[in-house]
N, C-alpha and C positions, 0 to 999 in steps of 0.2 A: 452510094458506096461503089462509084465504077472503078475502082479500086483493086477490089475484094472480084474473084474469078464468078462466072456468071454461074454459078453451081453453089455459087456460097452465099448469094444477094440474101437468101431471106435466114439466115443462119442465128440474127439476133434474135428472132420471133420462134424458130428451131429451140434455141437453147432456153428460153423463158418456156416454154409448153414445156418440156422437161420437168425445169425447177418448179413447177405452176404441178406439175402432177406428184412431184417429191413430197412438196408443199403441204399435197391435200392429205396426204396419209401419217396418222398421227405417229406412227413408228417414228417414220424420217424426217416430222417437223421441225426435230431439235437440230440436226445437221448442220453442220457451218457450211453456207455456199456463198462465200464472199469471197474465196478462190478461182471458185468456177465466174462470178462476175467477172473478178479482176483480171482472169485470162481473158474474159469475151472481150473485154473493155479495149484490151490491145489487140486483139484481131482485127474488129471493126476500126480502131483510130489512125484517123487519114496522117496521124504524127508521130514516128519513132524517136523521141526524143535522148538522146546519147549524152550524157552528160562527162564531160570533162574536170574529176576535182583530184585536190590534192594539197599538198603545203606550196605555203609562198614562195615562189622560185624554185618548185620541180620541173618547171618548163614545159607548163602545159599550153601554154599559148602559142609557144616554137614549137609544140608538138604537133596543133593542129596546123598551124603555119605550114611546116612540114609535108602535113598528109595530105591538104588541098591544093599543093605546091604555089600556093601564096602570101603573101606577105599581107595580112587580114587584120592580125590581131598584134595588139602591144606589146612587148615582150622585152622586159629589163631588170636586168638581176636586184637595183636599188629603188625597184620602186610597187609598192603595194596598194593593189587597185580593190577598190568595193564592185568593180565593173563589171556587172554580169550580160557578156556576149553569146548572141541569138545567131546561129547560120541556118538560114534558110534556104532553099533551092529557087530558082528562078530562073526563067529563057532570059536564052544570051541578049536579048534584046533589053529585057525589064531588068537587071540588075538594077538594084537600089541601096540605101543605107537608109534607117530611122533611127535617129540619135534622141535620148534621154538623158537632160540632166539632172545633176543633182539640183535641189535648192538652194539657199543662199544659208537657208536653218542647220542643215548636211552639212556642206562646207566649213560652217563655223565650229560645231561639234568635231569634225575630223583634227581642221587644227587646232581648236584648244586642247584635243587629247596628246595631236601631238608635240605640243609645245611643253607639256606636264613629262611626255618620255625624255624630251631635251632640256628641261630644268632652265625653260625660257619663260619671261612674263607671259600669263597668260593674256590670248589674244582679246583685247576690248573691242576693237572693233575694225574689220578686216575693209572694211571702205573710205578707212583711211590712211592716205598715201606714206606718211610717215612711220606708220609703225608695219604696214610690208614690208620697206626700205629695213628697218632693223629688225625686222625677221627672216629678211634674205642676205642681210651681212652678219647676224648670228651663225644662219647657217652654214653660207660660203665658210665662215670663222671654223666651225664645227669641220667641216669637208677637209678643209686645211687640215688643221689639227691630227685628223684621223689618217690622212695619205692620199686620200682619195674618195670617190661616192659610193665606189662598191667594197672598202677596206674592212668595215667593220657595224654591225646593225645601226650603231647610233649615225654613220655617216652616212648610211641608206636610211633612216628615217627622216634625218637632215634635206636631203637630195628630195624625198616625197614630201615635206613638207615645203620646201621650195616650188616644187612642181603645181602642188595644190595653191598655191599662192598665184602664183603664174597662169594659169589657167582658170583661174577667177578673173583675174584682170583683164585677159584675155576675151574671157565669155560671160563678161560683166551682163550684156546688153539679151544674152541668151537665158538666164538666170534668172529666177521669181524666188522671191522674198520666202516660199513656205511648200508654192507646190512644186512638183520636178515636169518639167516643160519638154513638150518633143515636140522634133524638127524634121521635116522629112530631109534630104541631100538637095533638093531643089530650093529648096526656102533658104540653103547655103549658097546656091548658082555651082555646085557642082554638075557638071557634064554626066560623069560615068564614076565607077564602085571604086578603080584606082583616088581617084580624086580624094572623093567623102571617106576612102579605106585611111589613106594619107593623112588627113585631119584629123579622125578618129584616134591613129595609131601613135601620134604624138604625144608625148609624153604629159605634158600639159594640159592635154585636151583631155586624155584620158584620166589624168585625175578627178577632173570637175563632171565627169558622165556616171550617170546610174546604168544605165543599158545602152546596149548599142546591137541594131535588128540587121544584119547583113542579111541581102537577095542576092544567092552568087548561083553563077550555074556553075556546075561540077556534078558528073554522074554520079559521085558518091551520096552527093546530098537528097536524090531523085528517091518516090517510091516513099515521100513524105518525111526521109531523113531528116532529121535537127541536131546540128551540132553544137551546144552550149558549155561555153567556157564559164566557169567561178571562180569568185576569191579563192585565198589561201584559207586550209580551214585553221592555219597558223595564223591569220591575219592578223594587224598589230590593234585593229577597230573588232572589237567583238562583234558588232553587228554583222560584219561585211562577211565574217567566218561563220555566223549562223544563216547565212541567207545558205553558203553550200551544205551547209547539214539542213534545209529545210529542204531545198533541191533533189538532196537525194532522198528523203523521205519523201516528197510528192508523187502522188499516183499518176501523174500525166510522164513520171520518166522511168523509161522503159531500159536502159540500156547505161553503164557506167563505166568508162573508161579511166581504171584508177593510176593515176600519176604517184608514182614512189622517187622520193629522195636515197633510196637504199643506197644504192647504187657507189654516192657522192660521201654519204654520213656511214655505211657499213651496218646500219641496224634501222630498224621503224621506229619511227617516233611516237608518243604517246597519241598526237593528235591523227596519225596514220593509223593507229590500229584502234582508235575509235573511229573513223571514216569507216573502215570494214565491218565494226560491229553492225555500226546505223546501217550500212548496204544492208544487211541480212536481217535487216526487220521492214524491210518495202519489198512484199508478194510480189510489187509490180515487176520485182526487178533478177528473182530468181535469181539465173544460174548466168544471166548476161554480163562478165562483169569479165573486162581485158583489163592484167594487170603490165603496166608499164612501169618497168625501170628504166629512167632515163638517167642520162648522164653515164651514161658507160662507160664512156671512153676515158672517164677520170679513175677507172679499174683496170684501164691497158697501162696504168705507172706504179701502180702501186697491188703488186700481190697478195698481200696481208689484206687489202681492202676487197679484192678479187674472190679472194677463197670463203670470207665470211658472207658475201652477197651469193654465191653459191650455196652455202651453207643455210642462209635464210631460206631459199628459192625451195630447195630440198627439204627441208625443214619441215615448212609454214605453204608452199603453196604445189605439196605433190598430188594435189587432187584436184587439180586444174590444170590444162592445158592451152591456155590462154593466158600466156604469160610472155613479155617478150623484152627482151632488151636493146633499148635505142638512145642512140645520141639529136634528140631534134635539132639542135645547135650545128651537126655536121650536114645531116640531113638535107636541113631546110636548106641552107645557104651552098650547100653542094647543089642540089636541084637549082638555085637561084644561079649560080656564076657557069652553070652551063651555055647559058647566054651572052655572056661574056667575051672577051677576046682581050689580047693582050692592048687594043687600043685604048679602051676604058681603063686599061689597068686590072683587069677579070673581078673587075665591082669597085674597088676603089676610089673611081669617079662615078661612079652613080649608084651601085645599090651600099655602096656604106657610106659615099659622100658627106653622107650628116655627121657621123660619127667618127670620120677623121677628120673632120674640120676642127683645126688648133690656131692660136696665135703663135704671133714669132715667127713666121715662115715654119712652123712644124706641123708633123702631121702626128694625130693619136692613131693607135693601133688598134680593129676592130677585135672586140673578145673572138670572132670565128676565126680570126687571121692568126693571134695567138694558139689555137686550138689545132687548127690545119698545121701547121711549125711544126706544130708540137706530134701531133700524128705522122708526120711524116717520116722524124727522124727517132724518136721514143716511143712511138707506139706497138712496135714487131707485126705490126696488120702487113706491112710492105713486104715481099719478098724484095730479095739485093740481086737478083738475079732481071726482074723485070724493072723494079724503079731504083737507079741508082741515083739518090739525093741528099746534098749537104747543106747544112744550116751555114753561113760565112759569119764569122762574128764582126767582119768590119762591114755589113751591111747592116740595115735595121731591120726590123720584122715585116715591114711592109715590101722592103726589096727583095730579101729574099723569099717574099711571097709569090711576087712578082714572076720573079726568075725560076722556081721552081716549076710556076702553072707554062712556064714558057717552054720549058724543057720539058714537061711529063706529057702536059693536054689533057686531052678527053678521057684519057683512060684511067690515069691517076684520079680524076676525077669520077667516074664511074666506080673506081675500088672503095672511094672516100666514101661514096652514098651506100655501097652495098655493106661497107662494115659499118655504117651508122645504123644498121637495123630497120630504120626507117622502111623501105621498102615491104620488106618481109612483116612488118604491121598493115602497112598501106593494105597489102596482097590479102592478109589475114583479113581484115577489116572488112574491105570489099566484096570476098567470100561471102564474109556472111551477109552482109545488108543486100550484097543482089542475090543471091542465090539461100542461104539458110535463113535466114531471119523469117521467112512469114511461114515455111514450113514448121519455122520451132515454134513461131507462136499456135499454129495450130494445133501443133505437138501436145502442147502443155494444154491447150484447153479439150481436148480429147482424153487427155490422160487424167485433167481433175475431173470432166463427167461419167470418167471410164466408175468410179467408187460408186456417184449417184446412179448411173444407170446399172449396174450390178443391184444396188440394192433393190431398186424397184422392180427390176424381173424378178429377184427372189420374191419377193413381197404379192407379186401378182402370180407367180405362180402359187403361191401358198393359200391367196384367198381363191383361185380357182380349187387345187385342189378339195379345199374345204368347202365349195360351193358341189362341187363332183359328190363328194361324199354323203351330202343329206340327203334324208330320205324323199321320194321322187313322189310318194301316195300316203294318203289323211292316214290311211291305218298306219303302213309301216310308220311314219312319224306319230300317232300315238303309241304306239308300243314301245318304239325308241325313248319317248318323255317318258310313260309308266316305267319302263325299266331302268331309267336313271334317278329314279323319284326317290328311291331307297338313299341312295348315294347322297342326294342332292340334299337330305333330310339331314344323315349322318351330318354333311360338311357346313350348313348352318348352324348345329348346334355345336360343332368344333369350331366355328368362329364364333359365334357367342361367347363360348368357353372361355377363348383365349382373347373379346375383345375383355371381356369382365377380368381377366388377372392382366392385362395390361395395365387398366387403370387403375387397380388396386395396386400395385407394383408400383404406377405413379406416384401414387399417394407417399407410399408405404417408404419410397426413395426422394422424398422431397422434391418429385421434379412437376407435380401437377400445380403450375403457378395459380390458379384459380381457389385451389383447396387451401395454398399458403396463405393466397389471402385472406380468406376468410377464416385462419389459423391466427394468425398475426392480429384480422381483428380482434378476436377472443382475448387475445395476450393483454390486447390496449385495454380491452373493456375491463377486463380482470385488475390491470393495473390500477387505470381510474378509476375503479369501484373500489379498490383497496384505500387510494389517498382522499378517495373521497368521505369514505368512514372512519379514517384516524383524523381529518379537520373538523368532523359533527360530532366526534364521538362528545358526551356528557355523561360527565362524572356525576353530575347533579341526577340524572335518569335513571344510572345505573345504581347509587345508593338507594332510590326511594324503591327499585325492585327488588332489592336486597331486604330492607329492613320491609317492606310489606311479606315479603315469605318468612319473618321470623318477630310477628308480634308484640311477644315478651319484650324484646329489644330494641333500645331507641338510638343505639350506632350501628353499626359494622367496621367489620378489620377492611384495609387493604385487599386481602388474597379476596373477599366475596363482592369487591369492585374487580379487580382482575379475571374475577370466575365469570360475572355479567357480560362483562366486555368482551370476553373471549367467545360464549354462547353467540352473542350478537354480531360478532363481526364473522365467525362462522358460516353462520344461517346467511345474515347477509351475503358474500360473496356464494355462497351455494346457490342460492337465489338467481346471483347474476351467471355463473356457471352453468345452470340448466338450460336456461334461456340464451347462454349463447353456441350450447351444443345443441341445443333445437335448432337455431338458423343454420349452424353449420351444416349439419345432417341435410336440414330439405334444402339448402343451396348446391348440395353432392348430389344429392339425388335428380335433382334438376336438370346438372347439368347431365349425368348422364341417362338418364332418361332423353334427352333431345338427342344424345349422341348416337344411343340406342336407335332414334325412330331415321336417324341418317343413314343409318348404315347398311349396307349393301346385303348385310344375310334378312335383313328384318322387312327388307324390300322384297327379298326374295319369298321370304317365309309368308307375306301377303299374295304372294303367287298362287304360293304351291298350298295353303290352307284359306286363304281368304281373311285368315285374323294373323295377328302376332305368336300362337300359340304358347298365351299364356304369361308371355312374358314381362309385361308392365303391370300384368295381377301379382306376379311374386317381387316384383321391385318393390311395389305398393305396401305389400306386407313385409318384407326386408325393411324397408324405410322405419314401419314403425317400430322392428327388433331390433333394430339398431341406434335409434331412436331412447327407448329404455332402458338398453343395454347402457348409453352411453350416462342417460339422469341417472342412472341407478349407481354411477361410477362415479360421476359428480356429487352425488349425495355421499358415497362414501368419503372420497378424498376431503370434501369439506368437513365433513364431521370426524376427522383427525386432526384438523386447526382447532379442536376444542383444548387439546391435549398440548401443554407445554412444549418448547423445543427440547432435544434430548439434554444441551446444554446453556439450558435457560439459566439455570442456578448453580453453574459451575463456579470454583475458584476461580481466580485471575480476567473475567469474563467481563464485557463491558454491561453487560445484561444485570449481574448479580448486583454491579457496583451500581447502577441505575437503579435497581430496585432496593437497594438500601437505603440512597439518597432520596429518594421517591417517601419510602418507608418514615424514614427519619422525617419528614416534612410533613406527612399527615400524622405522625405522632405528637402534633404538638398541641393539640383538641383532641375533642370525641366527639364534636356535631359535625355535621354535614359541612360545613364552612371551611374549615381547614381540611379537607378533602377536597373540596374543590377549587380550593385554591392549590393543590398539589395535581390539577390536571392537566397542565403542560407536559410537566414530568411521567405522568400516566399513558399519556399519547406517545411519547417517546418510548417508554417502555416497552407498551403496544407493538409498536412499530419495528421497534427490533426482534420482537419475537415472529410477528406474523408477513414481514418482507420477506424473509429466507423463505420461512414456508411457502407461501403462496409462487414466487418465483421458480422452488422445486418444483412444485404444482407444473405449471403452466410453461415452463422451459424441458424439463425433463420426463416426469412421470406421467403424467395425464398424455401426453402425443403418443407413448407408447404401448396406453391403453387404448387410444381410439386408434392406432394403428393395428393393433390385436383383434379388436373387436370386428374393422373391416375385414379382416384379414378370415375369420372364424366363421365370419356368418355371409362375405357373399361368394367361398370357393367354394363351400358343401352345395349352395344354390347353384352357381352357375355347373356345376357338374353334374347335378341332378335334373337341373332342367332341360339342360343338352340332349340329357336321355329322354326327356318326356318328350320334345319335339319329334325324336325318334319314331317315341311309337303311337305316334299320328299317324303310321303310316295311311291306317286306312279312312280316317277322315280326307288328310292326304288327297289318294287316289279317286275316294267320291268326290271331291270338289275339282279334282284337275278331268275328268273326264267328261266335267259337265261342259268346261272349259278348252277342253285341247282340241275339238275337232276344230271350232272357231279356229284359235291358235293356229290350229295347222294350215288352215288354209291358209290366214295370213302370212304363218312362215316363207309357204311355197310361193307364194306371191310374192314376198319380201326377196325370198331367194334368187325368183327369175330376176325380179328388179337390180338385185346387186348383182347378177351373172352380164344382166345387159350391160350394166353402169361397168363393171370391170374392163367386159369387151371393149368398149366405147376406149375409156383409158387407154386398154392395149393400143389400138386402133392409133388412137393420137401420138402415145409413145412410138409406133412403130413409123407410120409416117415422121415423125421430128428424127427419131435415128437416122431411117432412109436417106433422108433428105441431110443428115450431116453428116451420112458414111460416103455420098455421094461428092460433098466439099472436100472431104478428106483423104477421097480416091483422085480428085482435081489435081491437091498438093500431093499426091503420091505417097501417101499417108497410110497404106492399107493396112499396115503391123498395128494401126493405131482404131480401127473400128470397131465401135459402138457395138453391142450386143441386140439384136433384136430378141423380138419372144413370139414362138410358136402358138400358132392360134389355130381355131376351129375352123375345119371349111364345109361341112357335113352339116347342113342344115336338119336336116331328119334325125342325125345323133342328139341335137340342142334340143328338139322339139320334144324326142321322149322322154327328156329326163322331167315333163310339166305334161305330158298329155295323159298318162296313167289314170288319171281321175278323172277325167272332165272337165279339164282346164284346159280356155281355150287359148294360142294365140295366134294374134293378127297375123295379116299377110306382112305389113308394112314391117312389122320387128323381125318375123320370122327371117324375112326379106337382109334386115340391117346385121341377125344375128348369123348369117349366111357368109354374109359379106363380109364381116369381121373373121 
């Protein structure tokens, strides 16, 4: 990292011993420090990566054109590139290009999508020569139609879809079937970065490229700078617009140079002010973020368009100071035609040569050339006192381009770059990447360990203090224990107290899932015990009980089958009802009984008496009042299913008319035979009297007896026995005194042990600040240092707070706790 200033080499290993000690202490474990990484991350990275995004055709590629003062990158109002460009820095000597293309799979995906916007056959197969041929005479068709290439979107997707055609055929032989192929400039027989810039920059060529890796020297780029140009996040290929929103989410970019249409359109577009949202969710990217409106100089004609890009600027971005308005367009090609003279025609024959080249003996007009016209005589940038210049209508745009450069010079042209803003970005830009940029990153990563390191000096001064405060000798520290023993008693059996009403309180509120369940089974046993006794019940069993309890008589009526039936299905489910308030009971008590033996006062309460005092002997005996409480409640509610429903033999009731039609059907014998052939109807009967019941049972009334009953019999105990742990005390104090001198000694021992172990921390934390207040006084950073923490330098002060008693220590610690 020769990089990074010789005070800051070991800064990563600084800041990891930090995090490494935040780490260890359970307070600060929870901590988010993936701030503080992400800061480090860009201090040490030998790469600032500056990303360039924005919509298609804000002019970010003449923007960077512009700022390197060269003509690098592609840059044309009708045509939309997937092409994501890499600038690198390189000695004047290594200048290079590595070129990425697409594949032949890419290619074909681009234009069948584009052929679907143009409402052209879709493309079958792009390697054959006749169907390019009528998809470049569709388009030319399309171009026609529309006026031009740059007239209107579909004559600009036309024009790309042309290009991407062209540029396949082109770079047929560079092109693989699936994967994307790269070439360095030399596998081209390129010379030098003009060369391979030239090939790249073509329009053609750049349709058919994935990346393209420019090695330029330029001082801005030094100091590990990267300049990276992206799609539009308007782009017309969805992919090509997620690669810049994945761009500027990436942690390797540091830095965003946002390109705004404002400027041209008078307002942000939807996909602009999602580009801003996504910037503010990449930490990596904070507060780095230059906003460029470009195209200004389309607000020197139009006021109305003027006053509302004002009005946005003011609006939406008064909390930033990194906002600047420039024309790259006048810019770049003003910095370009300073070169010039009038024998080229000041670019005309060579830096726009491509672009006025027409048939017919005519020349086309470059868009700067229309734009210069147009600034000279409609712009109000000129004063009439220093440039007095006229547009001639019986020249063309080229001649009086001509003639004006002839007439003004240098100077008009030096006014052209300084009200393109250009400059005054360049100026801004350069500020920071030489001179602010590595101070701010160190800025920000100072100021996210500024929080961590505050906590941990609180933290370690608090366990010092509280390591200062313990008692220094066996006695004072038993007497300290004896006299907290009262308290310590009290505050067990208050958490007893309140862990026993919390879980009764569970219960009591449906929220202890454990008890539900074992509630829910009940419900099912009960249910299935119920259909299990209305499909066995027999009429045949219940008459011979009947006529055996009344001798004389050799029938019985209906009602002393109904009377049988009802004893027995009774007792029956009472039966099943006890047996399943036993399981519930000892499945509650179980579980908290284990919860009981988990718990922090009943660990303690083994301390401070050596038993439980007493406490699973009263659970034990609770279990079983509760227990009885509960069969004795089962036995009751059962033994009210003997009793009718209230309106078992109401009018109008399907119950009455059952039991008539019942009635009327064993009326028609006296022996057992025609009774039991009425045992369908008996079972139904049954059924509708004792469903309701047992349901009220088991849904409403019974839950709110066993919620009473817990309720009754374990708050009188837990509050009664809270007291009895109380007055332990003096069992208590016999068993802690047999206990505490041990105790103590181990404390004091335990206590030097965490006094060293703290120091040692100190120690560590203090050197890793040192040593990064030392980077930080490098960058000049002094508003921004680390806190250290005062420590002991009194070796004989450390020694007496352990020597009181007889306790020895070494030279070797006394020695290390000196030193700390």
């Amino acid at each position: 990292m020769s990089y990074l200033p010789l005070q800051c080499q070991n800064l990563p290993a600084q800041v990891e011993s930090i995090i490494q000690l935040s780490q260890q202490e359970s307070t600060l474990r929870a901590d988010d420090i993936s701030a503080i990484q992400t800061s480090l991350n860009k201090v040490i990275s030998p790469k600032f990566e500056i990303v360039f995004a924005g919509a298609f055709s804000a002019g970010k590629s003449m923007l960077i054109n512009a700022l390197l003062a060269r003509e690098l990158l592609y840059s044309a109002e009708g045509h939309a590139t997937g092409t994501e460009c890499r600038i690198e820095y390189a000695e004047a000597n290594k200048e290079h290009v590595v070129l990425t293309f697409l594949s032949e799979l890419e290619i074909r995906e681009q234009a069948v999508y584009l052929c679907k916007q143009l409402g052209l056959n879709t493309v079958a197969n792009i390697n054959q020569t006749d169907v390019i041929d009528s998809l470049n005479q569709s388009c030319a068709a399309i171009i026609q139609q529309e006026g031009g290439e740059s007239k209107s979107e579909r004559a600009k997707q036309a024009k790309a879809l042309t290009l991407l055609l062209e540029g396949y055929v082109v770079n047929r032989q560079h092109i693989h079937t699936v994967n994307n192929a790269t070439y360095s400039m030399e596998q081209f027989n390129f010379s030098n970065l003009k060369e391979a810039a030239g090939y790249a920059r073509r329009g053609s060529n750049s349709a058919v490229l994935q990346r393209i890796e420019y090695y330029c020297n330029h001082p801005l780029l030094e100091d590990g700078n990267v300049i990276i140009d992206t799609p539009g996040i308007d782009a017309p290929v969805t992919k090509d617009a997620q690669l810049t929103y994945s761009k500027i989410q990436h942690s390797d970019t540091s830095a965003v140079v946002c390109v705004l249409k404002s400027a041209a359109a008078g307002d942000m577009t939807k996909e602009e002010t999602e580009l801003l949202e996504t910037m503010r969710g990449n930490a990596g990217i904070r507060d780095r973020v230059f906003y460029i409106f470009n195209r200004i100089d389309e607000t020197w004609y139009n006021a109305q368009l003027r006053q509302r890009l004002d009005d946005l600027i003011s609006g939406q971005f008064r909390d930033t100071t990194r906002v600047y308005k420039t024309s790259g367009l006048l810019g770049f090609y003003g910095s370009q035609i300073k070169q010039t003279s009038h024998s080229d025609r000041f670019g005309l024959d060579s830096i726009f040569a491509e672009s006025v080249k027409a048939g017919n003996n005519s020349e086309e007009t470059p868009q700067f050339v229309y734009a210069f016209n147009n600034y000279c005589v409609s712009s109000g940038k000129l004063s009439p006192s220093n440039f007095r210049i006229s547009i001639n209508g019986f020249e063309t745009p080229n001649q009086n381009y001509v003639r004006i450069l002839s007439e003004q010079g240098t100077p008009l042209i030096s006014q052209l770059i300084q009200d393109s803003g250009i400059e005054e970005f360049r100026t801004a830009i350069t500020r920071y990447l030489t001179t602010e940029k590595r101070p701010q990153l160190f800025m920000n990563l100072a100021d996210d360990l500024q929080d961590v390191c505050i906590k941990l000096k609180k933290n370690y001064q608090t366990l010092q203090q509280d390591l200062d405060s313990q008692p220094r000798e066996i006695e004072m520290m038993k007497a300290q224990e004896i006299q907290r023993l009262n308290q310590q008693l009290k505050q067990v059996g208050k958490d007893f107290h309140q862990h026993i009403t919390e879980e009764i309180n569970q219960v009591i509120n449906n929220n202890c899932n454990a008890f539900e369940t074992d509630f829910r089974q009940l419900q099912s046993r009960m249910i299935r015990r119920l259909d299990e006794l209305l499909h066995t019940f027999s009429v045949a069993d219940a008459y011979r009980r009947s006529t055996l309890s009344h001798p004389r008589n050799a029938t019985a009526p209906l009602i002393a089958i109904l009377v049988e039936a009802f004893y027995y299905l009774a007792n029956q489910l009472e039966d099943v009802l006890i047996e399943s308030c036993h399981q519930l009971v000892s499945n509650f008590f179980q579980r908290l009984t284990e919860k009981i033996r988990q718990s922090e006062y009943y660990r303690q309460l083994y301390r401070l008496l050596g038993n439980d005092g007493g406490i699973e002997q009263q659970i034990k005996i609770l279990e079983k009042l509760v227990s009885q409480a509960l069969i004795s409640a089962a036995c009751v509610e059962c033994d009210r299913f003997v009793r009718e429903s209230a309106r078992f033999y109401d009018e109008g009731t399907f119950s009455i008319y059952q039991f008539r039609q019942t009635l009327q059907q064993t009326s028609q014998g006296y022996d057992c035979e025609s009774m039991v052939a009425a045992e369908p109807a008996i079972r139904q009967l049954l059924k509708l009297d004792f469903e309701p019941k047992v349901s009220h049972t088991i849904r409403t009334s019974f839950r709110q007896t066993i919620n009473q009953t817990l309720k009754t019999q374990f708050l009188p105990m837990a509050e009664k026995q809270a007291d009895e742990i109380l007055q332990q005390y003096p069992q208590a104090r016999a068993f802690l005194e047999k206990t505490l001198e041990q105790e103590a000694e181990e404390k004091i021992v335990n206590n030097r042990h965490l006094l060293s172990n703290l120091q040692q921390k100190i120690k560590t934390y203090n050197s890793a600040v040192n040593n990064i207040n030392n980077c930080l006084m490098s960058m000049h950073l002094s508003d921004h240092l680390l806190p250290e923490i005062d420590t002991y330098n009194n070796a004989e002060v450390i020694e007496s707070r352990f020597l009181n008693n007889g306790f020895a220590i070494s030279d070797g610690l006394l020695d290390g706790l000196a030193e700390v």
